[in-house]
C-alpha positions in Angstrom: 0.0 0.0 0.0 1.0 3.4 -1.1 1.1 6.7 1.4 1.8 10.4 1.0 5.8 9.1 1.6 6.1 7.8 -2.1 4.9 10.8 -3.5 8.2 12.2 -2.4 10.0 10.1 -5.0 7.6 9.9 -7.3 7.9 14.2 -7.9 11.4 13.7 -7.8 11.0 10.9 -10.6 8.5 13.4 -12.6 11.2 16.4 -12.2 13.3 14.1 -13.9 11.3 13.4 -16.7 9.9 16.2 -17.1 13.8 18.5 -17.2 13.9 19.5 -14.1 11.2 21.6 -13.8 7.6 21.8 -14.3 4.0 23.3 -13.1 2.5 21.6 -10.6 -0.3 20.4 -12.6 2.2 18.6 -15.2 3.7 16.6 -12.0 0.4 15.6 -11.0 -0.4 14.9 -14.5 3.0 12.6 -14.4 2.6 11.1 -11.2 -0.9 9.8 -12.1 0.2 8.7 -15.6 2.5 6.7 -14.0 1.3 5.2 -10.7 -2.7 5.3 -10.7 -2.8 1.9 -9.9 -1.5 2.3 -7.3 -2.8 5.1 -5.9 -6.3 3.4 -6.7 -5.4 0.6 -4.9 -3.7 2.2 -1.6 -7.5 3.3 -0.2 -7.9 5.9 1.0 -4.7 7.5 -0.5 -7.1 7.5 -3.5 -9.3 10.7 -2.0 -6.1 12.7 -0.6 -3.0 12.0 -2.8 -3.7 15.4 -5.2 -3.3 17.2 -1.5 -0.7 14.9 -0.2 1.7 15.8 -2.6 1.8 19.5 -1.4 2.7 17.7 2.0 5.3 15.9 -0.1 6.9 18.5 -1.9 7.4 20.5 1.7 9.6 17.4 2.9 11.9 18.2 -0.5 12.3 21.6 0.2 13.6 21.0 3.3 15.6 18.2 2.6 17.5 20.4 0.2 15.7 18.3 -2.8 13.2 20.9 -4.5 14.1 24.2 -5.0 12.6 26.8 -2.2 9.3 28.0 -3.1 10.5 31.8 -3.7 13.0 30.4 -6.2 10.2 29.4 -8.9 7.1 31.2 -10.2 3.7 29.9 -7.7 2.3 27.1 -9.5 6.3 25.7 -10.6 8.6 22.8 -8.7 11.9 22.4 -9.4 14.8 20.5 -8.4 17.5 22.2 -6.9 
């Protein structure tokens, strides 16, 4: 079963894919393209993941991993 905690890799992984950087909406976009399953299948992950990954992306910018949210434009991750 999935949590919130794999959506930490998962941005990381869409980051990747997507150059580095991307809207917010395109990560989503990546992360569902590439793990519905499971996310379906984790319960009720299902209903909160989309929320979740804000959650997620907080733990990269602490950790150093995503850039800090005054570095980007409002609706952009990037990797640092």
């Amino acid at each position: 079963m999935k949590t919130r905690v794999d959506l930490c890799d998962w941005i990381v992984d869409a980051l990747k894919d997507l150059g580095g950087s991307a809207q917010i909406r395109k990560v989503c976009d990546h992360i569902w393209e590439h793990h519905d399953t499971d996310i379906i299948d984790s319960g009720n992950f299902r209903f909160t993941w989309q929320e979740d990954v804000y959650w997620a992306a907080t733990q990269l910018r602490a950790k150093g991993v995503l850039k800090n949210a005054k570095a980007t434009s409002k609706s952009v991750w990037a990797l640092a």
